[in-house]
N, C-alpha and C positions, 0 to 999 in steps of 0.2 A: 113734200120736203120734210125732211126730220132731223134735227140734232140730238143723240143722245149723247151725255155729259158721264162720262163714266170715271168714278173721282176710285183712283187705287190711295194704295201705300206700299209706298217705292223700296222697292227691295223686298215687297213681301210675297212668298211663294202662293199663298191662298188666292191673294188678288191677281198674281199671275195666270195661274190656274185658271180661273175664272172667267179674268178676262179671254181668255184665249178662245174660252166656249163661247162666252158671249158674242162677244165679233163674228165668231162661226154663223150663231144661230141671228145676228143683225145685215152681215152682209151687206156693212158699206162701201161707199163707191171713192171714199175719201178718207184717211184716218190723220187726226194732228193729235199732237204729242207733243206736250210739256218739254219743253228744252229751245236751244238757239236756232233761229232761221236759217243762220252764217251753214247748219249742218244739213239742209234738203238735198245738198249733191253729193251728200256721202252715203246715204240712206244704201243708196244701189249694191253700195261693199258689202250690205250685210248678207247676199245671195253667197258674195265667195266663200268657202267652207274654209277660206284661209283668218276668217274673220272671227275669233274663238273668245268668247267672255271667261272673265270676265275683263272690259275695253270700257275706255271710257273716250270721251269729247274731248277735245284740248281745243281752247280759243286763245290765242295769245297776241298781243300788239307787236309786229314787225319793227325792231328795232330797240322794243324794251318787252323783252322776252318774259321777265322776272314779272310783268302786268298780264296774268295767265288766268284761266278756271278750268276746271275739271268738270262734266258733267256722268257721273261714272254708269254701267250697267252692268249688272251680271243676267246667268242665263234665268233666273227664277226673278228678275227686274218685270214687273207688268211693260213697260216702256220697249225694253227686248222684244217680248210678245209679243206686244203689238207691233214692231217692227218687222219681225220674222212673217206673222198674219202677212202684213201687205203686199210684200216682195213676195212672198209665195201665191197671194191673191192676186199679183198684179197690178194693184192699183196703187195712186200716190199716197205720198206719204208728205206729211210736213210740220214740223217743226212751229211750235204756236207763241213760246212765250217772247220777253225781249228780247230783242237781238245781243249777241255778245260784243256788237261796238258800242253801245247803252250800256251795258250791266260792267263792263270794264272800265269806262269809263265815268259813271257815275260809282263806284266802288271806292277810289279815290275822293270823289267826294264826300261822301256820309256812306262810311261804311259800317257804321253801329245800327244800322236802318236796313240791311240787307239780311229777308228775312228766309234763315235757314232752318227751317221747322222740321220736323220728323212727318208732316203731309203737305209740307210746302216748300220742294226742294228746290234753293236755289243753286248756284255755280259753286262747289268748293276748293275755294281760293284759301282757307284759315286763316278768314277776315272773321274777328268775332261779330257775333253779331244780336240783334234783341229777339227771342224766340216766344214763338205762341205755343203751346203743346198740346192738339185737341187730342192723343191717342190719353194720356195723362188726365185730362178735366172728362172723359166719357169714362175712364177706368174709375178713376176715383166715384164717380156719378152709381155706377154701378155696385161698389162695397172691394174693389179690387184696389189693395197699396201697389201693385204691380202692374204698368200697363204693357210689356210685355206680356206678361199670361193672360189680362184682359183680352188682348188682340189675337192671341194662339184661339183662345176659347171662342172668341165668337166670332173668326174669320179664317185662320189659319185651319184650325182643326173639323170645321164647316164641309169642307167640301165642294163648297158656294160661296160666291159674296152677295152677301144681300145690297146689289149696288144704291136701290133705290132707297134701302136702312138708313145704309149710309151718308147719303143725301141728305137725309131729314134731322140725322144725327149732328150734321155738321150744320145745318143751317138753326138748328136751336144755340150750339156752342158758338154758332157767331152772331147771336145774336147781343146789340148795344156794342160789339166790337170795332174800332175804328180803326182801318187799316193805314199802318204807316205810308208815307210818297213812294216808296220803293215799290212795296206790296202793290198799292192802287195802278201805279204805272204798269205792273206785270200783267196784272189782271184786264188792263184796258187793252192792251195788246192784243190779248189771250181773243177779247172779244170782236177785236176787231179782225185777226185773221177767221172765225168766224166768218164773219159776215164777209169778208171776201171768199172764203168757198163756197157761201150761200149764192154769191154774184156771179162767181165762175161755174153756176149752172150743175153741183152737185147735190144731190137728192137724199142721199144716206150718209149724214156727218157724223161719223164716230169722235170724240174730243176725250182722249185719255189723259187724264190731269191727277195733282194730287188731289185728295179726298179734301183737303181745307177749300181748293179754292173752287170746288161744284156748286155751291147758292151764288156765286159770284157771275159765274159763266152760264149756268139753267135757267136764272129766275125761278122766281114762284112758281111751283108746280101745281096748274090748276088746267081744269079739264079741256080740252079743247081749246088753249092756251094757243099760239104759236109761240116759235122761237123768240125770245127777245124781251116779250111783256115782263112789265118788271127792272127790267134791268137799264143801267144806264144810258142816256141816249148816245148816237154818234158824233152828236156836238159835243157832250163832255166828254170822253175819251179821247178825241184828237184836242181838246183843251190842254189834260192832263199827257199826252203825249208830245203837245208842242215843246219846242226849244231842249228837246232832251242832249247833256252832252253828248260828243260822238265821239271814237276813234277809229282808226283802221284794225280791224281784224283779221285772224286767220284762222282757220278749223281745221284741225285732221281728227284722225282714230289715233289712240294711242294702249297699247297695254296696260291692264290695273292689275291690282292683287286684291286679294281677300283682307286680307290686314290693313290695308288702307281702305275699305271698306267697311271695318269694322267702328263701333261709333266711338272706342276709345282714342283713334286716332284722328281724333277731331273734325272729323266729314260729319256736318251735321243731319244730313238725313240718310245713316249709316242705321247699320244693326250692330248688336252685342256678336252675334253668333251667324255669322255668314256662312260658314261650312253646316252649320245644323239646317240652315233654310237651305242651301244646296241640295243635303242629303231629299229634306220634303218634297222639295219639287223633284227629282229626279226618281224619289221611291216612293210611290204614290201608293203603294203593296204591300202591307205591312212595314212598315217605315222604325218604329222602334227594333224589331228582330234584326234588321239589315242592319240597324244603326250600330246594337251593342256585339252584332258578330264582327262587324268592321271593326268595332273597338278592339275586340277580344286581338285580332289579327296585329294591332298598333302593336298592342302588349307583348306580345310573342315573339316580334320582331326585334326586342329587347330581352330577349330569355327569359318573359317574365313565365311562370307557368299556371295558364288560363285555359281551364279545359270546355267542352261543349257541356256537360253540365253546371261548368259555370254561366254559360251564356243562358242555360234556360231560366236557372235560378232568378236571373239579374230579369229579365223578360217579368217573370211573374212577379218577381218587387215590385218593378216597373208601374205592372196591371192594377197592382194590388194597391200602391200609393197612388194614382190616378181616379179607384175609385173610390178612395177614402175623402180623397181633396173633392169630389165633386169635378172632376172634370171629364171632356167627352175624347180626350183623346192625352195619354201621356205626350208629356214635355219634357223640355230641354232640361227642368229641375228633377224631374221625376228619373230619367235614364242615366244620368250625371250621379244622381244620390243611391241608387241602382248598382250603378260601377264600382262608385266608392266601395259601398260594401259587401259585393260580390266579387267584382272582377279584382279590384284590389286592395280586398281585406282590409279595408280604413286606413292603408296607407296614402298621403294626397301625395306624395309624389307620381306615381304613376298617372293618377289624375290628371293632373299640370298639363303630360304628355298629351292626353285625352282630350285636353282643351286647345294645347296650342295646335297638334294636329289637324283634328276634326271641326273642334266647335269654330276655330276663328278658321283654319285651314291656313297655306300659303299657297293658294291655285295662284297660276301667272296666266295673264292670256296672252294673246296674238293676235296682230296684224298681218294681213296681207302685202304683198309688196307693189301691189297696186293701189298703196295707201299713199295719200300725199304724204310728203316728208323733204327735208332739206335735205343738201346731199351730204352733209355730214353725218346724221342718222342712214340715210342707204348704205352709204362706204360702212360706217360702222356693222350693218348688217350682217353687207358682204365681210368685212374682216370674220365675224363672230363663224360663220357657215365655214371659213377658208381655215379657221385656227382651231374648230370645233368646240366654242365656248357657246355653251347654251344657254341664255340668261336663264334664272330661276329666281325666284323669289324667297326659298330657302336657303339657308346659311352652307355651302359647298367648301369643301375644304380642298384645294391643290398644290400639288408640291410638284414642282417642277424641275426639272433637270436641266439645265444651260448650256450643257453639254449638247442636246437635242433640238436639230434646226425648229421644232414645233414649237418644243416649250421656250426658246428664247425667243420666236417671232410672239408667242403668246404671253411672255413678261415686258417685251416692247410693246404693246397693245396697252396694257392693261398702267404702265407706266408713263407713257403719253395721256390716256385720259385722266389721270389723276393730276397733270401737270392744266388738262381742262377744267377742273375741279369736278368729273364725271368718278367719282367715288366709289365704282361699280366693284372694284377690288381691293381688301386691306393688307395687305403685308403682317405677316407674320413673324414672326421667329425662329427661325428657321432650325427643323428637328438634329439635323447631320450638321457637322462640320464642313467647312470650306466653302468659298464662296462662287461654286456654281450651281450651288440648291437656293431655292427660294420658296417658300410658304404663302400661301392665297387662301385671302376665304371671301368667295365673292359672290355676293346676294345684290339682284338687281329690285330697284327701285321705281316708280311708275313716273318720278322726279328728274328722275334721269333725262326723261328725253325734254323736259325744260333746258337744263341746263345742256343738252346738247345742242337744241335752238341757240342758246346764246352764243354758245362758241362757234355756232356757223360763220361769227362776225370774224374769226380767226382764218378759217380757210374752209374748203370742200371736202377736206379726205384728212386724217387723224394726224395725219408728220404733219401737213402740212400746216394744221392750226396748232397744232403741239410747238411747232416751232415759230411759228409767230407770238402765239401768247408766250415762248420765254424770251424770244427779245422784251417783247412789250416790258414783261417781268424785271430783268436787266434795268430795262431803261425808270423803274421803279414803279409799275402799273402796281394797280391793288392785284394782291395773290388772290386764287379761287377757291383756296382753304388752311385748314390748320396747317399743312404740312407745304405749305410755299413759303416764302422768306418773307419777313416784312419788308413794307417800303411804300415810300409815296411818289407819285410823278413828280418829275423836275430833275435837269442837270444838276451835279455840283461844279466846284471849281473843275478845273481840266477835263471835264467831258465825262466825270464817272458822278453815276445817279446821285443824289442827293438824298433819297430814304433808303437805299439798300445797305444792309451793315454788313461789313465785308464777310462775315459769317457766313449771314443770306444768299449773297453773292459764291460762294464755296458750296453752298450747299445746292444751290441751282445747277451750277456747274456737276455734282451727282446726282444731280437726276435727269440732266439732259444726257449724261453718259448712260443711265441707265434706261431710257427711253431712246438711243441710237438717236442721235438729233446732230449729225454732225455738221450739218448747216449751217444750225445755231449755236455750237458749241465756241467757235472765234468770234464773235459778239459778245458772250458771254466773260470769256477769256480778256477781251480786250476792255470790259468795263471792269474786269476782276484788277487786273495789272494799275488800273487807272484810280482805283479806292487804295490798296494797297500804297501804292505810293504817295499816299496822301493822309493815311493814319497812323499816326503815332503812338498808337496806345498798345503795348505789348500785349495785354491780355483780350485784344480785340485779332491779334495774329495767331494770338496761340488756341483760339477758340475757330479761326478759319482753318488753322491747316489741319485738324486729324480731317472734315470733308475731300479737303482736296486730295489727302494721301488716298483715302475710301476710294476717290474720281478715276485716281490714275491705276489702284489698281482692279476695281472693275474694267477701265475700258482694257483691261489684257488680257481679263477672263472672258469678255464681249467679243473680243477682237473689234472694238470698240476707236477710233484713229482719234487721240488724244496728245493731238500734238500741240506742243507748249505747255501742256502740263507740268512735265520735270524741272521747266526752268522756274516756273512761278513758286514751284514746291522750292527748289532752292532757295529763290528770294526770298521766302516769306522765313523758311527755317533760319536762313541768315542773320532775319533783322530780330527772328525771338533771340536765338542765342548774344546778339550783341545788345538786347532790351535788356534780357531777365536780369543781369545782376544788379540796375538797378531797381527793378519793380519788384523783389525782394523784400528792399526793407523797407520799415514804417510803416506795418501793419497790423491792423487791431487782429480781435478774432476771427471775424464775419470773413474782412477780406483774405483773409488766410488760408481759410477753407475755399474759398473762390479762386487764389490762384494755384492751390492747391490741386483742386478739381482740373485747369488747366494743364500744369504739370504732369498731371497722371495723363493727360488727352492727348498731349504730344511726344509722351515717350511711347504712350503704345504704338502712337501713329508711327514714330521715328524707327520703330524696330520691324517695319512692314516695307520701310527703304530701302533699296540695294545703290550702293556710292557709284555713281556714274565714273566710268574709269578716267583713270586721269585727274580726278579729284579724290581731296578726305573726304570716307565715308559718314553719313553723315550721323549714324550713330555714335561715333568716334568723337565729333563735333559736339555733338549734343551734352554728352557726358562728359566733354572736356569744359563745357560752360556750367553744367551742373557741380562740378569738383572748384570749379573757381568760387561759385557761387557759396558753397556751402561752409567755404572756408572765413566769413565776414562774420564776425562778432554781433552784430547789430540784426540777426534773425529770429524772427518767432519760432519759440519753438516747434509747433505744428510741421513749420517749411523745415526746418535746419534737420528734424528727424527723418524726416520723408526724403529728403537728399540722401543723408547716411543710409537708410534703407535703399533706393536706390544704385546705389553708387556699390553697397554692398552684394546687393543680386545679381551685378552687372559683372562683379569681377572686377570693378576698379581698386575696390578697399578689400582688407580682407580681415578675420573678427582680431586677429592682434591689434589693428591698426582703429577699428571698430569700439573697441573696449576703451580705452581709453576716450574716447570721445562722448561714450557715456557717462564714464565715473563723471568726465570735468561737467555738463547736463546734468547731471544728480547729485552737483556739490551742494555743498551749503548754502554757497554763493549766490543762488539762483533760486527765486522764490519760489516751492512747490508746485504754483499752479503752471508755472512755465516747462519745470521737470515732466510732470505728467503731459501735457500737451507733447511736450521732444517724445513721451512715450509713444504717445498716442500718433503721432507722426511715424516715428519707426514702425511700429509693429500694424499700420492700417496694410500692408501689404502680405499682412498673413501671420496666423501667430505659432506655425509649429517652427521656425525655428528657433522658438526657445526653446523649445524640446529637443532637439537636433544640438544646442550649445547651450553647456553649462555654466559658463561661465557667464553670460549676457544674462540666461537666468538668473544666476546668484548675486548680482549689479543689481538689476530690480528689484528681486527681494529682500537684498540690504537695505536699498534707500525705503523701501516703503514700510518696513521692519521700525527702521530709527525714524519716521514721521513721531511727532508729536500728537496725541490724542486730537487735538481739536484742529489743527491740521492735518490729521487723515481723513477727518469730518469731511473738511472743505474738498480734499483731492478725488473723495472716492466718486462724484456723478462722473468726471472727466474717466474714471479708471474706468468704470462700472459701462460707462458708452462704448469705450477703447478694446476689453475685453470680452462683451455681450455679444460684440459683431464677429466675434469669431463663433468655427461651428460646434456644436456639441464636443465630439469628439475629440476636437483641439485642444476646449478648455476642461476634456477630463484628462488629456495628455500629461498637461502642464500643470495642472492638480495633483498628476504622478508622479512627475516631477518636483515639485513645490516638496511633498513628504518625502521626498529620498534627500532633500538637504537640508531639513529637520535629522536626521539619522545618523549623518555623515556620510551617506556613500553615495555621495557627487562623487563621480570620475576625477582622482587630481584634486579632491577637496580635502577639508581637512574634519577631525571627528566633531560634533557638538557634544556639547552636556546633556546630557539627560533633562528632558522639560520637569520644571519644576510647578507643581500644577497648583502651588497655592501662589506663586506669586503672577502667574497667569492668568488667575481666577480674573482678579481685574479686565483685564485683556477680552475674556470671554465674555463678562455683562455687557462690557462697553460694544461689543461684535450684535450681543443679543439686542440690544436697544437699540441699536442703528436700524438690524433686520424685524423689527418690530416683534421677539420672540420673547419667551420669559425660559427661565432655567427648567422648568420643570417640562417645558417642550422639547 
């Protein structure tokens, strides 16, 4: 009987490599492998050719989903290999470390104590945790600041692992090292499944682990040793394994990427460069030349222009800095520094490309459908095959047409799960006008199918948890993300939630319309009706209805059945127009601009209405309470201009009736800062019609003409805000204007005097020293 202890490093193509020979030329009858037990009856998936890395483990607690790990693999993973060895050898295969109802449930306990090392990989949950780093203390040991290059040079680039080096390497580095309860627990395991394949009569025990924990699992290596000497007995290990917490677990396969694989995104026993160890393990044949012609081809595909003498160039840099540096095989620094200044001439942009492409990649893999899974992930499946959305892991751009039974079953897809908080697609901004186009940009995530465990708590099949979690939502559940409404559980008075703000509630309402949920949409409706009539804050209605107008008229472009709509839009319009004239007045600045902001939300909304017959139309209405409104003495100026502007685009007022209402705003009467605010109210709605009317023109630049020097001091940030937001061309417009009535020839104006430039001069320091210039600039 024999156990060899064959210690990798996870994710490294050398070791995979290696090990693969190894196994070959060991020919055991048994192989375990570092990871959860909870996974020996999935092992079998890895024959299906449907089973494509890179995939990783998912263990998660039935019921508290969010309590999950990942245990990932790609195809240059040693743990792969040695998975693939078996299933093609035939023989079992099992899984050695702790179980993942142990390692999830003591994670919760002392998670600062779960030790995720770069050779001692545990579950990646991003639980931080306390790290040992032997690739680091043997690089350093050696004269190398990089243990990266350390590991290329005396493993990767090898051709070999010198398994039994490594052994010996690790067992000086752990030497006087005291392993935390987390660690010790793993490793007791580790030995104990051991010694139960030693029990159940197997001969040739292969144990692929990471490289830290091989002195732990081998013992002392001394000659004619059996297994075991040395190492801890079976009374202490089931000591340290007693009373371990438990919980219920589950395992499937699930899809990874490369960029969650990568160690900036915080998977601790991750690599920098996943796409460059890809390429190693798969190009074992010249492996640089393939690398920077693949590059060259990146490049190209961008118009950049990279010729095949460029590629040879970059090749013999390559060679040339590899043997400058001492080393036995160019790297990831050498073909990179290569690119730079060959394939693109020291610009690093192109670079970037070269790195997010290649060096990290975004490979996606695959499951088989013979994969455990809930059926919300199946359904989900089957939607993505029936709608032809192919997840990917790259950023995919789609514009979709609503018009087309595909692209609107595939914006109801994609708008249901984000009411899951399944985030798989972002909405965009939509390029074309009108509202049957819609913009996606949809990159799938390896996280996803977490949170689609959880939402299995909603239903089986997408509508159907789509629409339970927006009752839920309604009824004030916590939302699944940014883009749900606030609100907390609990009724309020007469049966409408107590944290949903009727906002929230309006805005649920568009997106159950825009995810076809018509199920749920009279739930929704009927908590909407029941807030509404129960808030009295006018600026909490005028912030609900541009949603609901958005609601009603998507479900027309949907063909969407959004009945009760129209009446609630009624009510809700009704009660702003009989609020607003008093919430109006008695406001500072702050709130001015805030019901300001209102204001603008519901006239847009209100001119997207058509007046149901038999009734005032309700932009008729609207405008009839904005002219009442604007006629009260007692408004800010901010509000009372932005009404006159209004009321003027609208065709209720016209600039006869307009001018005057400015002069009396830019009397005397009325304290400058208030004049400029009424300006700054008028013209937020656009500034070429002062260009367009001369006379509203030549109103503003009287009154701001006769300011006093240190009251024009005060006015100008207000002017300088009011004016800035218009576009270039505008304010050269009205610049054109401004000098044709210095001149006299305003249309209907009358001549001026000739500028008289020494009493001016004044005029022009005071201009210079505000703008921080001197005369000679």
């Amino acid at each position: 009987m024999s156990v060899s202890v064959l210690g990798v490093r996870h994710h490294g193509p050398g070791s995979a490599r290696s090990l693969r020979d190894e196994l070959e030329r060991l020919k055991p009858d048994i192989v375990l492998i570092e990871g959860p037990p909870e996974a020996d009856g999935l092992v079998e998936l890895a024959k299906d050719p449907g089973l494509e890395p890179p995939v990783a483990l998912l263990a998660h607690v039935p019921g508290e989903p969010s309590k999950a790990a990942f245990w990932p693999f790609a195809v240059f993973s040693p743990e792969w290999q040695a998975i693939r060895h078996a299933v093609e050898a035939g023989i079992p295969v099992r899984f050695c470390d702790l179980p993942a109802a142990h390692s999830l449930a003591a994670e919760r306990e002392e998670p600062a104590t779960r030790p995720d090392t770069p050779d001692g990989q545990g579950p990646d949950s991003g639980t931080p945790a306390v790290r040992t780093d032997p690739i680091g203390t043997l690089a350093r040991a050696a004269g190398y600041d990089d243990p990266e290059r350390w590991w290329e040079d005396v493993v990767e680039h090898r051709g070999d692992t010198p398994f039994q080096v490594i052994a010996e390497a690790m067992a000086a580095v752990r030497e006087g090292h005291v392993a935390d309860a987390y660690e010790a627990r793993r490793e007791a395991f580790m030995r104990r499944t051991i010694r139960r394949a030693v029990k159940d009569g197997f001969e040739r025990i292969a144990v692929v682990c990471g490289a830290w924990h091989v002195p732990a699992l081998a013992g002392p290596s001394r000659e004619g040793a059996a297994w075991g000497a040395g190492l801890p007995t079976v009374k202490a290990d089931d000591a340290l394994l007693r009373g371990l917490p438990k919980v219920k677990a589950e395992m499937t396969w699930v899809p990874w990427t490369y960029g969650r694989l990568a160690a900036w995104s915080g998977y601790g026993a991750g690599v920098t460069s996943p796409g460059w160890y890809h390429h190693l393990f798969a190009s074992a044949d010249r492996p640089v030349e393939r690398w920077l012609t693949a590059a060259a081809g990146v490049l190209r595909e961008e118009d950049l222009p990279v010729s095949s003498a460029h590629v040879i160039e970059a090749v013999r840099l390559t060679q040339s800095l590899a043997v400058l540096r001492g080393r036995p095989l160019a790297g990831l620094a050498e073909v990179t520094e290569a690119a730079r200044a060959v394939l693109c001439e020291g610009d690093d942009l192109p670079v970037e490309l070269i790195q997010r492409r290649m060096v990290v990649g975004e490979r996606l893999g695959h499951v088989p459908d013979a994969t455990p899974m809930v059926p919300l992930q199946r359904h989900l499946r089957e939607e993505q095959r029936r709608l032809k959305l192919k997840p990917d892991a790259l950023d995919r751009e789609h514009d979709l047409d609503l018009r087309k039974p595909l692209d609107l079953e595939r914006s109801r897809l994609l708008h249901r799960l984000r009411l899951l908080g399944v985030e798989w697609g972002t909405p965009q901004e939509s390029r074309s006008k009108g509202t049957f186009r819609e913009s996606w940009t949809l990159a799938w995530r390896p996280e996803f199918d977490i949170e689609l465990i959880e939402a299995s708590a909603w239903g089986t099949t997408v509508p159907a948890a789509a629409g339970a979690r927006v009752r839920d939502l309604a009824d004030g559940g916590r939302p699944p993300g940014p883009a749900a409404p606030q609100g907390a559980a609990g009724p309020g008075p007469g049966g409408a939630p107590a944290g949903v703000s009727l906002a929230g509630l309006t805005g649920l309402v568009e997106r159950c319309l825009l995810a076809d949920l018509p199920d749920a949409l009279p739930y929704v409706l009927d908590a909407l009706s029941a807030r509404a009539a129960l808030d009295s804050d006018v600026t909490h209605l005028m912030a609900a209805l541009p949603a609901m107008v958005r609601a009603q008229r998507y479900g027309d472009v949907r063909g969407t059945p959004a009945t009760g709509l129209a009446a609630i839009v009624d009510a809700l319009l009704t009660r702003v127009c009989v609020g607003l004239g008093g919430a109006v007045t008695g406001l500072d600045d702050d709130a001015a601009r805030d019901l300001l902001r209102h204001i603008d939300g519901v006239h847009a909304a209100v001119a997207l209405l058509d007046g149901a017959s038999g009734t005032e139309a309700p932009q008729a209405r609207w405008l009839a309470t904005l002219r009442g409104a604007s006629g009260r003495s007692d408004l800010h100026g901010l509000i009372e201009g932005r009404l006159t502007r209004i009321l003027l685009d609208a065709g209720d007022l016209d600039a006869d009736q307009v001018g005057p209402r400015m002069s009396r705003a830019m009397s005397a009467g009325h304290p400058p800062a208030r004049a400029a605010a009424w300006i700054e109210g008028f013209l937020s709605g656009g500034g070429l019609l002062l260009v367009h009317d001369a006379r509203l023109l030549a109103l503003i630049d009287g009154w701001l003409t006769g300011l006093a020097p240190e009251t024009f001091v005060d006015v100008l940030p207000l002017l300088r805000r009011t004016f800035g937001a218009f576009a270039a061309p505008e304010r050269r417009s009205i610049g054109s204007r401004v000098r044709s009535l210095t001149t006299g020839a305003v249309p209907g104006g009358e001549d001026v005097a000739e500028l008289d430039e020494e009493r001016a001069a004044a005029a022009v320091r005071t201009v210079l020293m505000i703008l921080g210039k001197t005369e000679a600039e």
